[in-house]
Structure formats: structure tokens, C-alpha cells
KEDREN-571232 format. One record per atom (N, C-alpha, C): residue number from 0; x, y, z; atom name. Coordinates in Angstrom, 2 decimals, padded with zeros to 5 digits. Layout:
N
REC   drenlo        c1        c2        c3   doro
REC      NUM         X         Y         Z     CA
...
This chain:
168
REC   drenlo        c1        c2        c3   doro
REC        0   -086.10   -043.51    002.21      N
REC        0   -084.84   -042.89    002.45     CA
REC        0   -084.71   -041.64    001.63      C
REC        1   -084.28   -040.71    002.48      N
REC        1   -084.14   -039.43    001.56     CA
REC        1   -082.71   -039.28    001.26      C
REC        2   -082.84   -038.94    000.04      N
REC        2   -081.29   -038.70    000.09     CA
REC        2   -081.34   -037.03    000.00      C
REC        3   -079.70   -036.64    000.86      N
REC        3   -079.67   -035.34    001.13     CA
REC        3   -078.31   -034.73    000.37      C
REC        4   -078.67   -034.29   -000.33      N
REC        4   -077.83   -033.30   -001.18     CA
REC        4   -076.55   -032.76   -000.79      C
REC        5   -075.31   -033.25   -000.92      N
REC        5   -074.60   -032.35    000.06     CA
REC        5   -074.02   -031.71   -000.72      C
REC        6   -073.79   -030.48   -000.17      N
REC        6   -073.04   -029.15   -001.41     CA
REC        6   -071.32   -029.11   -000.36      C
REC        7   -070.82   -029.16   -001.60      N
REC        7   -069.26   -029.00   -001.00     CA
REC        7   -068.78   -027.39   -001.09      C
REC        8   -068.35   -027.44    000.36      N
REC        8   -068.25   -025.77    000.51     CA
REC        8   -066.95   -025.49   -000.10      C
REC        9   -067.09   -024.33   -000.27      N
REC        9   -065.98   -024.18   -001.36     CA
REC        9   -064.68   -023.00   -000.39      C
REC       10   -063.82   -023.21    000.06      N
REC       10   -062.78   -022.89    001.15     CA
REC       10   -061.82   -022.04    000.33      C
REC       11   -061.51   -021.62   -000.82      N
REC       11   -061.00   -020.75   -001.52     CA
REC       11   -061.54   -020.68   -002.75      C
REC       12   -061.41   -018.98   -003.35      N
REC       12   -061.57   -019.19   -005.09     CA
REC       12   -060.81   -019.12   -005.60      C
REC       13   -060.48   -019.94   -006.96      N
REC       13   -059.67   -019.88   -007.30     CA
REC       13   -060.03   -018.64   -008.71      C
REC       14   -058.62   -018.15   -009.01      N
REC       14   -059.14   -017.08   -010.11     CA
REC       14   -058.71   -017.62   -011.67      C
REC       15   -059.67   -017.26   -012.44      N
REC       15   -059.79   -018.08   -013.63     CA
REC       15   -058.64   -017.12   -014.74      C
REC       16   -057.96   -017.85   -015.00      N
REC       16   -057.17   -016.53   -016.53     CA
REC       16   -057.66   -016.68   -018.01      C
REC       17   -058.47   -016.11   -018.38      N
REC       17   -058.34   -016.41   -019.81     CA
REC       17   -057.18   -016.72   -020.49      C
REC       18   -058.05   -017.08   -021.73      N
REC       18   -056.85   -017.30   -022.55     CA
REC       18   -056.37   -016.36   -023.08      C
REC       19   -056.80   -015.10   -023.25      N
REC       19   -056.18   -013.80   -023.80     CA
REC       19   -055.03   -013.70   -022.91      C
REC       20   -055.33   -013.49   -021.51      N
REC       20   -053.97   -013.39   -020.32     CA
REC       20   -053.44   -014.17   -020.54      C
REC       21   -053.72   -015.36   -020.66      N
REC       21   -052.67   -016.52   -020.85     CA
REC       21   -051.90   -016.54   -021.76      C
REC       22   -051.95   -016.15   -022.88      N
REC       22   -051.12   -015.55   -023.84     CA
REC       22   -050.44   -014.82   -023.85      C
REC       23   -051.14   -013.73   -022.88      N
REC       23   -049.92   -012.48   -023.03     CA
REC       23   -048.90   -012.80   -022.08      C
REC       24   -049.15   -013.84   -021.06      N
REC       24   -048.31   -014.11   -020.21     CA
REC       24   -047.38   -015.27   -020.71      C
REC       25   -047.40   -015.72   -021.54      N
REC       25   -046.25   -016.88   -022.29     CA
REC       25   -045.79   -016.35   -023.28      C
REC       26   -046.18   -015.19   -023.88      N
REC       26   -045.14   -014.00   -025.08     CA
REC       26   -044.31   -013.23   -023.85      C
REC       27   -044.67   -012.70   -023.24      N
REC       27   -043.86   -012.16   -021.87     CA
REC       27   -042.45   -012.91   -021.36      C
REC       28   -042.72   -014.13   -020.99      N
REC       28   -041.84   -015.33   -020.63     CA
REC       28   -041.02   -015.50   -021.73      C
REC       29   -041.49   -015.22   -022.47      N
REC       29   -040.55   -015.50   -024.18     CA
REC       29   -040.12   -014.58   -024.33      C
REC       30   -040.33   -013.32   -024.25      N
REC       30   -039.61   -012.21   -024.64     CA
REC       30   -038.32   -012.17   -023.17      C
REC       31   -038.65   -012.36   -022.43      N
REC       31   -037.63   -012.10   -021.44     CA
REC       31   -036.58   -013.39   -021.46      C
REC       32   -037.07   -014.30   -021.83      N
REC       32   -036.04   -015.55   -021.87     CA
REC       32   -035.30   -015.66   -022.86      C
REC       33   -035.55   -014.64   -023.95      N
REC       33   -034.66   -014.52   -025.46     CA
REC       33   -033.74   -013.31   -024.99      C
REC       34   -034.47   -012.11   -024.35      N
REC       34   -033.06   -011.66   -023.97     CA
REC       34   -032.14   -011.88   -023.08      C
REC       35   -032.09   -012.64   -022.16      N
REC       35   -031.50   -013.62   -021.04     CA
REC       35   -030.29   -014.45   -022.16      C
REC       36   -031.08   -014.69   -023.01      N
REC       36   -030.10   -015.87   -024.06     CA
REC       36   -029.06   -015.05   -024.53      C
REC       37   -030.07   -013.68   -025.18      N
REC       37   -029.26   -013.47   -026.01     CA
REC       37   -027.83   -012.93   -025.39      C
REC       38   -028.12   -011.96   -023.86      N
REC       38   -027.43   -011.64   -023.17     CA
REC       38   -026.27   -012.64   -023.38      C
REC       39   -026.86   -013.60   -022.69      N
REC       39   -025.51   -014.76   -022.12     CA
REC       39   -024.58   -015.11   -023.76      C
REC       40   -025.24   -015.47   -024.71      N
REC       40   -024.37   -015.52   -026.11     CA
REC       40   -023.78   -014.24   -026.19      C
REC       41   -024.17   -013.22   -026.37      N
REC       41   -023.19   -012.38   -026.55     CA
REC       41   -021.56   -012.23   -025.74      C
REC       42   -022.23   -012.01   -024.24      N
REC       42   -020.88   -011.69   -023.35     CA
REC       42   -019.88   -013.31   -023.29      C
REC       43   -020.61   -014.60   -024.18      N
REC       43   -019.81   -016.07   -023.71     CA
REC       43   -019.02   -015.50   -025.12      C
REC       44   -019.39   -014.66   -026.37      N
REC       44   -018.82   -014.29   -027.35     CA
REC       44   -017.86   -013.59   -027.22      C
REC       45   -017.85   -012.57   -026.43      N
REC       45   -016.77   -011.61   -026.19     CA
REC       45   -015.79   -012.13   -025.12      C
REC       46   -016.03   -013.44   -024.22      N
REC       46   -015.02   -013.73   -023.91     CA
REC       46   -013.91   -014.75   -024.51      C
REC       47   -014.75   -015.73   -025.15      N
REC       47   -014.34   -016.42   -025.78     CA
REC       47   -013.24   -016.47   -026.95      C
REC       48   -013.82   -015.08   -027.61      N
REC       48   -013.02   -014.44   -028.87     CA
REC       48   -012.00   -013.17   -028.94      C
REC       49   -011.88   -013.52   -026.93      N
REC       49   -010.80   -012.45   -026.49     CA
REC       49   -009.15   -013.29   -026.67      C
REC       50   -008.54   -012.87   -027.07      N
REC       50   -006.97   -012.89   -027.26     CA
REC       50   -006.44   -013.90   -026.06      C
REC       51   -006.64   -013.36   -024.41      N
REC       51   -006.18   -013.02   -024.00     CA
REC       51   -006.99   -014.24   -022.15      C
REC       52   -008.52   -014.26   -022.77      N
REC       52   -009.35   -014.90   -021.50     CA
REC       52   -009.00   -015.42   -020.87      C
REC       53   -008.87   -016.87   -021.96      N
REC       53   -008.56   -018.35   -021.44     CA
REC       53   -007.40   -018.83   -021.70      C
REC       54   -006.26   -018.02   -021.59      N
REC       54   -005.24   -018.11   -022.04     CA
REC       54   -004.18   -018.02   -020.57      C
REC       55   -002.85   -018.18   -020.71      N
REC       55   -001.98   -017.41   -019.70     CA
REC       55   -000.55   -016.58   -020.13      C
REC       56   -000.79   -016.31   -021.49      N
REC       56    000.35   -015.44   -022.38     CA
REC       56   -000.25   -014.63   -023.52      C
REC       57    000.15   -013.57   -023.09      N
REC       57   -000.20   -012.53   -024.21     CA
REC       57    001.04   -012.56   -025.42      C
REC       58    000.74   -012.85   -026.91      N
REC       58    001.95   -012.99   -027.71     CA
REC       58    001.04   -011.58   -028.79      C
REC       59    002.25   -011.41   -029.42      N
REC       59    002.15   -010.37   -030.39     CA
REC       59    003.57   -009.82   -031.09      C
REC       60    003.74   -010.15   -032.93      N
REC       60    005.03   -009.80   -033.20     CA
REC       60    004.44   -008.12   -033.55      C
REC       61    005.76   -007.47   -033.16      N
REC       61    005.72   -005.55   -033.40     CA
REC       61    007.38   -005.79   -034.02      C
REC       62    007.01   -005.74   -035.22      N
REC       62    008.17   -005.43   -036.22     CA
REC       62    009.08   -006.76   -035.86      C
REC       63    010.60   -006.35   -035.34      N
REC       63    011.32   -007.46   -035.24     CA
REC       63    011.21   -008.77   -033.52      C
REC       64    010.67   -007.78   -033.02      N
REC       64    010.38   -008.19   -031.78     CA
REC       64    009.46   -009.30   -031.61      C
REC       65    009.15   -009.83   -030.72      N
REC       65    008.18   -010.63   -030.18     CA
REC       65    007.54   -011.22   -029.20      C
REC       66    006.85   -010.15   -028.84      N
REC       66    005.99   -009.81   -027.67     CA
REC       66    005.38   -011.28   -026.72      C
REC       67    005.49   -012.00   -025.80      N
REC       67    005.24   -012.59   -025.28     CA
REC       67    005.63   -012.43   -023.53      C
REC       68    004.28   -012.38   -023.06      N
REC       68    004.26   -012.05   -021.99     CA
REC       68    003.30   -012.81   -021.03      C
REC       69    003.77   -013.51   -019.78      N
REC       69    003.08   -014.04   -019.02     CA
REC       69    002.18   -013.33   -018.17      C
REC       70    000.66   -013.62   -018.23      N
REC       70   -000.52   -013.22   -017.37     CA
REC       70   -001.26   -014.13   -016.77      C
REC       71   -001.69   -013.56   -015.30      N
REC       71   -002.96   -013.84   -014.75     CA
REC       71   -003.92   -014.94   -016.22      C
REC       72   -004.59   -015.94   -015.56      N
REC       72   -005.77   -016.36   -016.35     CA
REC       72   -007.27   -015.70   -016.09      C
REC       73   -007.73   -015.51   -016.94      N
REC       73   -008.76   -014.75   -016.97     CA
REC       73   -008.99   -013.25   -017.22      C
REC       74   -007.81   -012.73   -017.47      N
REC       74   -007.19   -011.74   -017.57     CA
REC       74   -007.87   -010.75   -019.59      C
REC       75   -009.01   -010.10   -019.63      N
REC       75   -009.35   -009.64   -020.80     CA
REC       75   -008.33   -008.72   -021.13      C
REC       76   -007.88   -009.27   -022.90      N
REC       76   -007.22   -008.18   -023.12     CA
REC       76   -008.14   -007.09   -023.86      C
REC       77   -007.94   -005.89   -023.83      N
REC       77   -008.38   -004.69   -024.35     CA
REC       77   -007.74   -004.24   -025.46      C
REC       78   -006.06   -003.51   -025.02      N
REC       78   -005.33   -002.86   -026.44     CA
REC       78   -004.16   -003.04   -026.39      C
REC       79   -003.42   -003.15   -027.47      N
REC       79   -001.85   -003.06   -027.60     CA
REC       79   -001.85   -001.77   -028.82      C
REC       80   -001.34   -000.86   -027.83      N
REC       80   -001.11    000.45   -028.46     CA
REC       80   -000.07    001.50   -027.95      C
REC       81    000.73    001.95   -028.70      N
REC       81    002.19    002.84   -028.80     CA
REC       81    002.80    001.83   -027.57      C
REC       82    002.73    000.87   -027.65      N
REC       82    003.64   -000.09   -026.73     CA
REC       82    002.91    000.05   -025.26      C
REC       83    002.24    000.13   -024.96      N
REC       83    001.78   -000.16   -023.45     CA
REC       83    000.21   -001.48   -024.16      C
REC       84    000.42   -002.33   -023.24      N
REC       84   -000.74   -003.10   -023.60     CA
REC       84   -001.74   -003.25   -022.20      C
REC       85   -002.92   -003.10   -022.58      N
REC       85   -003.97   -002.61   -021.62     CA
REC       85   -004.66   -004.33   -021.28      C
REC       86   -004.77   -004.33   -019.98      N
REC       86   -005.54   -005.47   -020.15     CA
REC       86   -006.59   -005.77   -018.59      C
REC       87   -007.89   -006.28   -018.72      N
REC       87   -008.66   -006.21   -017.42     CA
REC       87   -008.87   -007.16   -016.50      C
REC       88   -009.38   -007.19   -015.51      N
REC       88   -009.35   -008.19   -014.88     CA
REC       88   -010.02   -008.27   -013.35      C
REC       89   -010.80   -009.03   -012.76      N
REC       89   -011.13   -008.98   -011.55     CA
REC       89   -010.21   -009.13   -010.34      C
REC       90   -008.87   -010.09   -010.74      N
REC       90   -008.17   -010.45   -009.45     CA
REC       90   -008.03   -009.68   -008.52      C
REC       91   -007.29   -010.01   -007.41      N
REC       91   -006.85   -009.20   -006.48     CA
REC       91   -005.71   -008.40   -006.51      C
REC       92   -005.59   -006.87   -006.66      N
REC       92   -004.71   -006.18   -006.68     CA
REC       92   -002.97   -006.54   -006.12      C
REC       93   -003.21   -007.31   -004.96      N
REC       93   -001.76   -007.50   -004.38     CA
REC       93   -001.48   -008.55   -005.15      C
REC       94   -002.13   -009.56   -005.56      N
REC       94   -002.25   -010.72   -006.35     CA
REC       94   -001.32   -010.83   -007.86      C
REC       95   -001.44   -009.65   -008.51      N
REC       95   -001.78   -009.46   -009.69     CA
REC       95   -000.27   -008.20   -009.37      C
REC       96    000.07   -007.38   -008.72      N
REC       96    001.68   -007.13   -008.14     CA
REC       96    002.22   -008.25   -008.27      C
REC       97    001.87   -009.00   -007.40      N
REC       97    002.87   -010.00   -006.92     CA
REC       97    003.48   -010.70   -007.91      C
REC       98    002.50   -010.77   -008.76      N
REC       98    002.57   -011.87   -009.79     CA
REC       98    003.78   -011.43   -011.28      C
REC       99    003.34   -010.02   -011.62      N
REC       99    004.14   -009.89   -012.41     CA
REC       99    005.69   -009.49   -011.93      C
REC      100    005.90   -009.24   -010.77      N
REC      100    006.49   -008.97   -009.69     CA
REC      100    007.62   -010.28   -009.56      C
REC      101    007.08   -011.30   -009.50      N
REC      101    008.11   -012.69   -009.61     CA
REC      101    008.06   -013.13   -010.89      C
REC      102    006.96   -012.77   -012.11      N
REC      102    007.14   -013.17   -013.14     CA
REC      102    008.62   -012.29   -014.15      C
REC      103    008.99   -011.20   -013.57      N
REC      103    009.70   -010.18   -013.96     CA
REC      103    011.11   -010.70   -013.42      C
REC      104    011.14   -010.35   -012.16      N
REC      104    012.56   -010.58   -011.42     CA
REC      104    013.08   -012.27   -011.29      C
REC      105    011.34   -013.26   -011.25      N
REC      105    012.56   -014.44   -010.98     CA
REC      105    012.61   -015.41   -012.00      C
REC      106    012.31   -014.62   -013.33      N
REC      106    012.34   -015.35   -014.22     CA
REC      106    013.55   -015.38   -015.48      C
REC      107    013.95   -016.80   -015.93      N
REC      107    015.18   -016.72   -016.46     CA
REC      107    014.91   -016.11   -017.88      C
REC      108    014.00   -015.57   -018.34      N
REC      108    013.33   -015.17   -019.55     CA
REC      108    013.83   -013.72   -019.54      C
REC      109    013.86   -012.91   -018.52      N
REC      109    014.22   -011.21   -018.28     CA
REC      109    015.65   -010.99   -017.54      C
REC      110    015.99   -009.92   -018.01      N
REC      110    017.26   -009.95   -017.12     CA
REC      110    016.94   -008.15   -016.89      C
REC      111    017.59   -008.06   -015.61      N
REC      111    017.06   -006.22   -015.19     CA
REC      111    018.29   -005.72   -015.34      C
REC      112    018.24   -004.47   -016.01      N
REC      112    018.88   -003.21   -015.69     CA
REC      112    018.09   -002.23   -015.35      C
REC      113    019.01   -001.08   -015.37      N
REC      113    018.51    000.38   -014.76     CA
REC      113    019.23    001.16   -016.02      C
REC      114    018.66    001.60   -017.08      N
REC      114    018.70    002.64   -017.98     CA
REC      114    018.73    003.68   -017.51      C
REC      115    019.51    004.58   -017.76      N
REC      115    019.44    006.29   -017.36     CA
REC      115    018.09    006.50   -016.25      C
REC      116    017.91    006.02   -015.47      N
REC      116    016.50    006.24   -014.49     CA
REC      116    017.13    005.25   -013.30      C
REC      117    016.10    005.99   -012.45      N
REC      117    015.87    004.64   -011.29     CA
REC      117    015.42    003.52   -011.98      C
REC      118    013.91    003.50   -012.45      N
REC      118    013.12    003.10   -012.75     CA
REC      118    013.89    001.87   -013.15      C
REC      119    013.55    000.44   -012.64      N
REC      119    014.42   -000.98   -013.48     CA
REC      119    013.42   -001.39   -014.71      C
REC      120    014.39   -001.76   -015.56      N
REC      120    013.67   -002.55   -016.78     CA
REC      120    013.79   -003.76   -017.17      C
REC      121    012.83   -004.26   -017.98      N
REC      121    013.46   -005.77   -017.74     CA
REC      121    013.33   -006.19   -019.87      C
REC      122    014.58   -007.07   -019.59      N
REC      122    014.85   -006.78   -020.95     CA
REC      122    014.81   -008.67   -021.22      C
REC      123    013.66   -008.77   -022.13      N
REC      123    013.30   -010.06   -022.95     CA
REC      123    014.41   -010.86   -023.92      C
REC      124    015.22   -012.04   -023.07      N
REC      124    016.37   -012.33   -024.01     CA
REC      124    015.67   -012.92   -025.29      C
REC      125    014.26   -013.85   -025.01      N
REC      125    013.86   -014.22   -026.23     CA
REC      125    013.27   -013.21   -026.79      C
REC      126    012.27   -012.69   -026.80      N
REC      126    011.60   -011.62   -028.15     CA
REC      126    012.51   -010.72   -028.08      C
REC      127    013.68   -010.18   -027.31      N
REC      127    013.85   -008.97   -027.74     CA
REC      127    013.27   -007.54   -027.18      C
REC      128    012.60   -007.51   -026.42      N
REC      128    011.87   -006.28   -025.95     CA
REC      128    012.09   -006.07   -024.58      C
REC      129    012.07   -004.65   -024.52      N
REC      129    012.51   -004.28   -023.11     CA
REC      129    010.29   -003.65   -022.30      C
REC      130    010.83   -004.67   -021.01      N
REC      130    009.17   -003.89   -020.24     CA
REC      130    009.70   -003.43   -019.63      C
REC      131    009.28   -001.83   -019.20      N
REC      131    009.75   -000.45   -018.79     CA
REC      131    009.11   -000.64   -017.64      C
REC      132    007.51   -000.95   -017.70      N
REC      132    006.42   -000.27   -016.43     CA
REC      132    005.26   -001.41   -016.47      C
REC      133    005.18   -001.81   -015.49      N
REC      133    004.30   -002.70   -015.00     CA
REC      133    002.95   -002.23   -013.99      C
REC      134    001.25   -001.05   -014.22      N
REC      134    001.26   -000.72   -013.50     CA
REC      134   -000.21   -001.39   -013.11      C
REC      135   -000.85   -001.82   -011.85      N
REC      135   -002.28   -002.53   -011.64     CA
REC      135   -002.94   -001.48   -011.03      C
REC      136   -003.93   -000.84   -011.79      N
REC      136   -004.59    000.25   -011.21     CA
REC      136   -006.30   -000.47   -011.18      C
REC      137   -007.33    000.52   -009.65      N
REC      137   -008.47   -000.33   -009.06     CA
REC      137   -008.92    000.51   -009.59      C
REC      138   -010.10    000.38   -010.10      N
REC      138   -011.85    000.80   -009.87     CA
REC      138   -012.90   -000.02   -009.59      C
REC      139   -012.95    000.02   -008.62      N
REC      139   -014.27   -000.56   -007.82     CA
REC      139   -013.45   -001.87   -007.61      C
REC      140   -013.99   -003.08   -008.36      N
REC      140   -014.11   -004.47   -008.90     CA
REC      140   -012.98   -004.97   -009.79      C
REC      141   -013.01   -003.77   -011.06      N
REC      141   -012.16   -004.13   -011.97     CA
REC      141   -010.81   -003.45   -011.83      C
REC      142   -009.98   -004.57   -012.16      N
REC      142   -008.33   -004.12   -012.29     CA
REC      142   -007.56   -003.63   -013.72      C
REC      143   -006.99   -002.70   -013.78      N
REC      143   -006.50   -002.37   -015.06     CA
REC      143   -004.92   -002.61   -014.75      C
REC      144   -004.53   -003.38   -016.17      N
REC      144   -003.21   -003.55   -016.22     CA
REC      144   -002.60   -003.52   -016.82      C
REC      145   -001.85   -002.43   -016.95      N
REC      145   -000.94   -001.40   -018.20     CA
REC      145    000.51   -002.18   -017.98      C
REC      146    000.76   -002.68   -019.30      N
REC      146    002.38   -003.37   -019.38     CA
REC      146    003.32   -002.01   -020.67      C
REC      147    003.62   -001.18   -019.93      N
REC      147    004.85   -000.60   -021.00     CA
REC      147    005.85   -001.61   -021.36      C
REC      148    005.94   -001.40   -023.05      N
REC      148    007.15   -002.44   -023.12     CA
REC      148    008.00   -001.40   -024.49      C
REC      149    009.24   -001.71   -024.77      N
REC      149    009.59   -000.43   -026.11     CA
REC      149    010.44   -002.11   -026.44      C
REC      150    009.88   -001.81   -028.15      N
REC      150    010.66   -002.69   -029.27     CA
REC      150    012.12   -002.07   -029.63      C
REC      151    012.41   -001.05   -029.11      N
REC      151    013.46   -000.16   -029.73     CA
REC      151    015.16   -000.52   -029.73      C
REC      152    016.01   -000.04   -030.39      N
REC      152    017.00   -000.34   -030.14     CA
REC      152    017.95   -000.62   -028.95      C
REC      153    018.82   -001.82   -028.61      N
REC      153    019.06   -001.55   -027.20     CA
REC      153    019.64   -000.38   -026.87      C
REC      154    020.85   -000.13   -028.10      N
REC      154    021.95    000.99   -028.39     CA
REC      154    021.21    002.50   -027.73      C
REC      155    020.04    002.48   -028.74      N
REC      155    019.72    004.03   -028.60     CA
REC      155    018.74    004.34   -026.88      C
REC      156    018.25    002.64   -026.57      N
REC      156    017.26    002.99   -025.64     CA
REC      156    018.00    002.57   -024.24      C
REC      157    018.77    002.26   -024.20      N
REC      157    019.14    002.02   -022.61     CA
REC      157    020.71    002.05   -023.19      C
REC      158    021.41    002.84   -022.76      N
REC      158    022.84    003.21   -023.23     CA
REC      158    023.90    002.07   -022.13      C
REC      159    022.88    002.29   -021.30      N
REC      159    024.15    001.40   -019.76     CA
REC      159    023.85   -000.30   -020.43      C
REC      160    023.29   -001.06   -021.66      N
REC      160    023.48   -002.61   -021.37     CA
REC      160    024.56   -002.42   -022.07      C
REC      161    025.13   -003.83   -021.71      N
REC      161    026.30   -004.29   -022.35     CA
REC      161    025.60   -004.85   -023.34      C
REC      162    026.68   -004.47   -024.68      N
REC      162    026.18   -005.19   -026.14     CA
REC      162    026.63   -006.74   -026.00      C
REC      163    027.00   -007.43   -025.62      N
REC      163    027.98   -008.62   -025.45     CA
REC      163    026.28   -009.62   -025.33      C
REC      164    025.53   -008.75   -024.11      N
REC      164    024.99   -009.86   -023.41     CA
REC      164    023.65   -009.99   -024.42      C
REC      165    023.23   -008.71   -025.50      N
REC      165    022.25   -008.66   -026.24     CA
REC      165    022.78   -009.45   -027.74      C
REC      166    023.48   -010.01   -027.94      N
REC      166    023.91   -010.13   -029.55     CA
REC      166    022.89   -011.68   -029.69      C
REC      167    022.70   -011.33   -030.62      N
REC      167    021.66   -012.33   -031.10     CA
REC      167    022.46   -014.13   -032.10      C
């Protein structure tokens, strides 16, 4: 009996990597997966340690006053500066009207007048502060949302309230 040799044909090659490639290809994977990390820690940092993220009230005392104001959730704050407070946000523009829109007029927290202007204001029986301007401006994606508010006297800043209804 002969025996017959059989050679197994070989139907693909496969390609061999050294270990030099192989190395450089798992420092590669590592370098890109540390900045992936680091990415994601940073921006979970900046939301996290925002004022304003995960929250649904922006508070802040300015002298005698005391700033508390209902927002959108998810809502980044940015700045509270010369009384307008800046703050960002993805929602939907009509959304984000609407909202401060019934948070303003149908809430027992504000009461509206009209100071020397058209323009209505709405005046904070608890903190004390009058919001002038409410405005939601687009770019692209992101929403900007400027809250004017003045800590100021009622006397000197809106001449038409009645003192009766402000006395503390």
C-alpha cells in the first residue's frame, strides 16, 4: 500500500503582522481611546459643574434682591452680568417662548406692569426684582437665552407701581 501524500491546498493567504506592527497598532488604540476618555470626562465635567444643567431654577442673591428664576432643564448657564443672565440650550425655539411666556404671565410669583414703555415687566413679589426682557435667539442648533432683570429701586425704576402692592 502506498500511501499518498496529500497536500492541503491552501484557498487564501493569510497576512502575517509582526510584532513590531502589532505594537504599533495597540499604542494607536490606546492613544485614541485616552482621548475619547479624556474627551467624554472633560465635557461630563463642564456639565455637571454647571450652575444651571441639571437643575430647573437659576438662583443668585445681587445685593438685596434674590434672583430666582424658573428654566428649561438642561438649560447651560453661561453669565450673569450687568443684570441680563445668558444662558444655552438646544430646545426648541417656540418651546422655550412658550415656556417663559406662561412661566411669566401665569405665574402667581410675578405680577405685570407697563413702566414708562410698552414693553411689560414682570415684577418678582418674592426676590424683589423686576424681568424687563425675555429674549430666545437661534444659531444653527443652539439657543441663546438672555433674561434682563434690574435689582433697582421700584420708586426710581418703574414710577407707574403702586407702593402699597411692593411694601415688604
Amino acid at each position: 500500500m502506498e500511501k499518498k501524500e496529500e497536500k492541503r491546498k491552501v484557498t487564501h493567504k493569510t497576512k502575517r503582522i509582526s510584532k513590531k506592527e502589532l505594537n504599533t497598532y495597540k499604542k494607536r488604540n490606546f492613544v485614541i481611546e485616552g482621548i475619547i476618555l479624556f474627551v467624554v470626562l472633560v465635557l461630563a465635567f463642564l456639565v455637571l459643574c454647571n450652575k444651571t444643567f441639571i437643575h430647573t431654577k437659576y438662583e443668585n442673591k445681587v445685593g438685596p434682591a434674590h434672583i430666582s428664576i424658573n428654566i428649561p432643564r438642561f438649560t447651560y448657564f453661561v453669565s450673569d452680568k450687568d443684570g441680563v443672565i445668558t444662558l444655552k440650550t438646544l430646545g426648541k425655539t417656540k418651546f422655550l417662548r412658550e415656556f417663559f411666556d406662561e412661566e411669566l404671565n401665569d405665574s402667581e410669583v410675578y405680577d405685570l406692569y407697563y413702566c414708562d414703555s410698552e414693553e411689560p415687566y414682570y415684577y418678582n413679589n418674592v426676590g424683589k426684582f423686576f424681568v424687563t426682557k425675555v429674549e430666545v435667539t437661534k444659531k444653527v442648533a443652539v439657543k441663546t437665552i438672555k433674561i434682563h432683570y434690574s435689582t433697582e429701586d421700584y420708586n426710581t425704576f418703574c414710577v407707574t407701581v403702586n407702593p402699597d402692592i411692593l411694601e415688604e
